[in-house]
C-alpha positions in Angstrom: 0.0 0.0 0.0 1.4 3.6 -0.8 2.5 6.0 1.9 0.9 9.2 1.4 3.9 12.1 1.6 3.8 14.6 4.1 3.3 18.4 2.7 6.2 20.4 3.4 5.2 23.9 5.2 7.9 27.0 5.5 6.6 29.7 6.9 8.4 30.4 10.5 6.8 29.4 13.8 5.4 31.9 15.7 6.6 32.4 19.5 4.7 30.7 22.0 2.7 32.5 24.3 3.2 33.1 28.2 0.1 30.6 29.3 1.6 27.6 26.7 5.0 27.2 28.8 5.6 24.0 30.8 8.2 23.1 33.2 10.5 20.2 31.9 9.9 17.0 33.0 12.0 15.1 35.4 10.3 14.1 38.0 11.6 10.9 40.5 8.2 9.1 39.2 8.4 10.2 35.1 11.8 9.1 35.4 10.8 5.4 36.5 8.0 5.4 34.4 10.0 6.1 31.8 12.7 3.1 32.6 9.5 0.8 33.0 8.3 1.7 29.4 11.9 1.3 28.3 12.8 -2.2 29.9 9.2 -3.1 28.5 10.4 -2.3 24.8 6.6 -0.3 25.0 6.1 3.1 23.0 3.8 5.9 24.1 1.9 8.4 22.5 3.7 10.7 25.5 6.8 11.1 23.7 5.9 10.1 20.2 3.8 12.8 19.7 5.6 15.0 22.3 2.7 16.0 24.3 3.7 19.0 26.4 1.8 17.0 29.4 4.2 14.5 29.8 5.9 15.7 33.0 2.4 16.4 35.1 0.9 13.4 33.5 3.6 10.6 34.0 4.4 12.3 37.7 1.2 10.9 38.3 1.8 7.9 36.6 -0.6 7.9 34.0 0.9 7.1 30.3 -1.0 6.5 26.9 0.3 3.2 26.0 0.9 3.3 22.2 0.3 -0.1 20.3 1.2 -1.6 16.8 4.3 0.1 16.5 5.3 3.1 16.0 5.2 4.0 12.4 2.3 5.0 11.2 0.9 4.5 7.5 -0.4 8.1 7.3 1.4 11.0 7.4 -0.8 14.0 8.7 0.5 17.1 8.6 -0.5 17.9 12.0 1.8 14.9 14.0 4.9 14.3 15.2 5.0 10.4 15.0 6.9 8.6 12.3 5.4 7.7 8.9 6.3 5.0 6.4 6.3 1.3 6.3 5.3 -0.2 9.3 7.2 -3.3 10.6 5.6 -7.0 11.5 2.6 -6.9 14.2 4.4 -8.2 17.5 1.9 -10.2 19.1 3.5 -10.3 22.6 2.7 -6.7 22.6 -0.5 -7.1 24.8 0.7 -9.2 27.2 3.4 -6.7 27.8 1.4 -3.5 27.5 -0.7 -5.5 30.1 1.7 -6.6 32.4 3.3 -2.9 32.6 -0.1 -1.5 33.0 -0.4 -4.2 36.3 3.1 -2.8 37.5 2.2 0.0 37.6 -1.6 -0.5 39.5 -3.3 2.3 37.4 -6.6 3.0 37.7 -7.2 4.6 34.4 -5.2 3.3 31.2 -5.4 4.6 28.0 -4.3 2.7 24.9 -3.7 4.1 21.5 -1.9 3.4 18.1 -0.3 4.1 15.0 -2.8 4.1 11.5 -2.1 0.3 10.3 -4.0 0.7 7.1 -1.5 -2.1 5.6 -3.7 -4.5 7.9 -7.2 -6.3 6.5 -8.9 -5.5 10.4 -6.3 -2.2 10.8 -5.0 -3.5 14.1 -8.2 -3.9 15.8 -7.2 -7.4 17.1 -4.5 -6.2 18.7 -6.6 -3.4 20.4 -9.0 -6.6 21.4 -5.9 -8.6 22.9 -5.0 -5.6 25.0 -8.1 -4.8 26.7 -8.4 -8.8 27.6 -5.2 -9.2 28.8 -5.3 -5.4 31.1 -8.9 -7.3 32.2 -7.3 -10.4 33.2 -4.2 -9.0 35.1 -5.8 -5.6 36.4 -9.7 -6.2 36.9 -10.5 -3.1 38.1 -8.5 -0.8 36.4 -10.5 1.3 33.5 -9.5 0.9 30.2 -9.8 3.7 27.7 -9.1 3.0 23.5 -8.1 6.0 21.2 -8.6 4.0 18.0 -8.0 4.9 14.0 -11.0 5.4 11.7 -10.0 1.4 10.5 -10.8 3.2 7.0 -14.8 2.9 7.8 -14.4 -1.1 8.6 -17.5 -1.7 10.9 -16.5 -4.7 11.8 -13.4 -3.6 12.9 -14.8 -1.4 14.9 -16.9 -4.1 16.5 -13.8 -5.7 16.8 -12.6 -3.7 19.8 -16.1 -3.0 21.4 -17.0 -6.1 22.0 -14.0 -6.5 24.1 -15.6 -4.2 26.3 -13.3 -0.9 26.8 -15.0 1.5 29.3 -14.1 4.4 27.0 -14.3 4.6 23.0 -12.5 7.2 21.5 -11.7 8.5 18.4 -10.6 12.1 17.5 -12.2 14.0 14.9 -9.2 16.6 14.9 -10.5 19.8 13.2 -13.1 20.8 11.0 -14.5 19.2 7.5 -12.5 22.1 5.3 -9.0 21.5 7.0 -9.2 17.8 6.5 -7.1 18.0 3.2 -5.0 19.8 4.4 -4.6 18.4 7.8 -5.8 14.9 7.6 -5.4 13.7 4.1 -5.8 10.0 4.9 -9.2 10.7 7.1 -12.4 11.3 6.2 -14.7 13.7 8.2 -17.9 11.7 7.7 -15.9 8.6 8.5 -14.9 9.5 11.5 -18.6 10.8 12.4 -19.8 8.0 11.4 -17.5 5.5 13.3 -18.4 7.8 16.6 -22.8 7.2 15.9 -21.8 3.6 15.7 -20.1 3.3 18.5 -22.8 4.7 20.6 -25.7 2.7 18.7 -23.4 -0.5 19.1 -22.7 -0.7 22.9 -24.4 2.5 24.4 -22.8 1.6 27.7 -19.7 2.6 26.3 -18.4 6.1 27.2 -17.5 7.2 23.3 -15.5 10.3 23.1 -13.9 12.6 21.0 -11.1 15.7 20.4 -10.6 18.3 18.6 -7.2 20.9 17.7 -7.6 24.6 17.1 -5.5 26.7 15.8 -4.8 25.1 11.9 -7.0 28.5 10.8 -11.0 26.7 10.9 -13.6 29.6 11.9 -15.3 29.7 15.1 -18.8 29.1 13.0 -16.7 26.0 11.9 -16.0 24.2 15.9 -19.8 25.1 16.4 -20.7 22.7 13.6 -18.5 20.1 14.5 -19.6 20.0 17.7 -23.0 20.0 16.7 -22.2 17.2 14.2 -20.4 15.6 17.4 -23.6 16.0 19.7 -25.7 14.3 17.3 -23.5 11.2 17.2 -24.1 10.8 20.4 -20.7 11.8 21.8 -20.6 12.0 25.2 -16.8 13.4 26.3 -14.7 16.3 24.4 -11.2 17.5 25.0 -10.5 20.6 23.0 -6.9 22.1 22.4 -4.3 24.0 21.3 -2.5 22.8 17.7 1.2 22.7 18.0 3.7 23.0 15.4 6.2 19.9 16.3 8.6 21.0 13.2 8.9 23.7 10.4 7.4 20.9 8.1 4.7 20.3 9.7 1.2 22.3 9.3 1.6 26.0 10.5 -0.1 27.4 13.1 -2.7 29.9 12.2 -3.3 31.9 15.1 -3.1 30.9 19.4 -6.1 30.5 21.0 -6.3 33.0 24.2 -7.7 30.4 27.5 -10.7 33.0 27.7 -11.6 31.4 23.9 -10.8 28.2 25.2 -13.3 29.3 28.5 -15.9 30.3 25.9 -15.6 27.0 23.7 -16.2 24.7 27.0 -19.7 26.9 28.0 -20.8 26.4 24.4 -20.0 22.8 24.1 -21.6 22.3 27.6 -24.8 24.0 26.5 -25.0 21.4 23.5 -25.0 18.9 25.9 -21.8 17.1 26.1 -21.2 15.6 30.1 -17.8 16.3 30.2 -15.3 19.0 28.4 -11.8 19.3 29.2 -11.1 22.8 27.2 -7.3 24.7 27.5 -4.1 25.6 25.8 -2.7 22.4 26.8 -5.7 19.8 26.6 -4.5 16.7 25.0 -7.3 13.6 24.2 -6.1 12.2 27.5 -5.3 15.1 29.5 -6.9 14.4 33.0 -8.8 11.2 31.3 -9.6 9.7 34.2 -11.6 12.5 35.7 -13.3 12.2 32.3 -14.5 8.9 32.9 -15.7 9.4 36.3 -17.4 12.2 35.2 -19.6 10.5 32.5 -20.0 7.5 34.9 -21.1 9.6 37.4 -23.9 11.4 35.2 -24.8 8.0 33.3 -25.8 6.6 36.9 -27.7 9.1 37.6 -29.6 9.4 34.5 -30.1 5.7 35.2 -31.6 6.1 38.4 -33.6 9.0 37.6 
């Protein structure tokens, strides 16, 4: 399968502003979460997409375990991780992500992963080993799934639901008139549509999505999306900043002030969502936990109601 190339952007950064600076990381916790991971051979979205939350998150020691390798077989403008030809699925992966997950007693785990599009189910199988295996080793830890669009595959997507993960998520990114530019390999009514499924399929599922401003979409634009969003039935939205990783990655159009940030949360709130995480430095599982609670919380009471 061809590799789509990355587009090649020039024009300079732009200085970040006063409320997007972070203290490095180094904490006595990130730094043995960070020798666990390594002695595990296990990536993370953490560093592979260097998320500025790495130090408060991992001080906490909360990672986003990153599965299926980590080269990815689309190459949107907007990430960091490495594109090209992935290597051979290692099917020991699970156990290990599992077993690391145990070590480290987490509540709360989040797994992601590179797009596999080179793969007939997309890597869904995997996703299915790994949420048995954190079951059997960890019972009461939550699990949440960031997962690809699987190119539209519905039973792919069944795939990992039916393995039960308490969270389904799947990031919609930015608005239908940046995906060309942004997410040439995605598909805006894919992605909707994989989100309505997921809620019509296993409604007990949290399903969740995020979104990046910044890339130059229209305020009229987010309002629509998170309409569109609202009417899948998504439940949980995380909303942040876009971040130029290099010069050759997509530009940023303009920084969101947190007040705009403030604004976006009241508005998404007011269409209904249970739970928004909205800031400069929101990342899809910025504070995911709290996330989680959040919708179980609500859910029970609707129940009970």
């Amino acid at each position: 399968m061809s590799v789509v190339e990355p587009l090649t952007f020039v024009r300079p950064r732009q200085p970040k502003p006063p409320w997007l600076r972070v203290r490095a990381p180094g904490s006595e916790n990130y730094l043995r979460l960070k020798g666990l991971l390594g002695e595990r051979k296990l990536h993370t979205v953490c560093e592979e997409a260097r998320c500025p939350n790495i130090g408060e998150c991992w001080h906490h020691g909360t990672a986003t375990f990153m599965i299926l390798g980590d080269v990815c077989t689309r190459a949107c403008s907007y990430c960091a991780v490495a594109h090209g030809k992935p290597g051979a699925v290692d099917l020991d992966e699970p156990a290990r992500v599992a077993g690391a997950i145990a070590d480290m007693a987490l509540r709360h785990a989040v797994i992601t992963s590179v797009d596999r599009d080179d793969l007939p189910d997309g890597g869904a199988s995997i996703f299915a080993d790994t949420i048995r295996e954190t079951r059997a080793r960890t019972p009461g830890c939550r699990i949440e799934v960031l997962i690809p669009d699987f190119q539209g595959s519905e039973a792919a997507l069944t795939t990992v639901l039916d393995a039960g993960p308490d969270v389904l998520n799947h990031n919609i990114e930015t608005v239908p008139r940046l995906y060309r530019m942004a997410r040439s390999g995605g598909r805006y009514p894919r992605s909707i549509e994989l989100l309505d499924r997921s809620r019509r399929h296993a409604p007990a599922i949290a399903t969740k999505t995020g979104i990046m401003v910044g890339l130059g979409e229209e305020p009229d634009e987010v309002l629509d999306v998170l309409r569109d969003l609202r009417a899948a039935g998504v439940s949980i939205l995380t909303i942040g900043q876009y971040l130029q990783p290099t010069p050759k990655h997509a530009p940023i159009a303009r920084y969101y002030h947190p007040d705009e940030f403030a604004g976006l949360k009241t508005a998404a709130l007011d269409l209904g969502f249970v739970h928004v995480e909205s800031g400069p430095l929101v990342r899809s599982s910025y504070h995911a936990h709290e996330q989680a609670d959040e919708w179980a919380r609500q859910t029970a009471g609707s129940a009970g109601a």
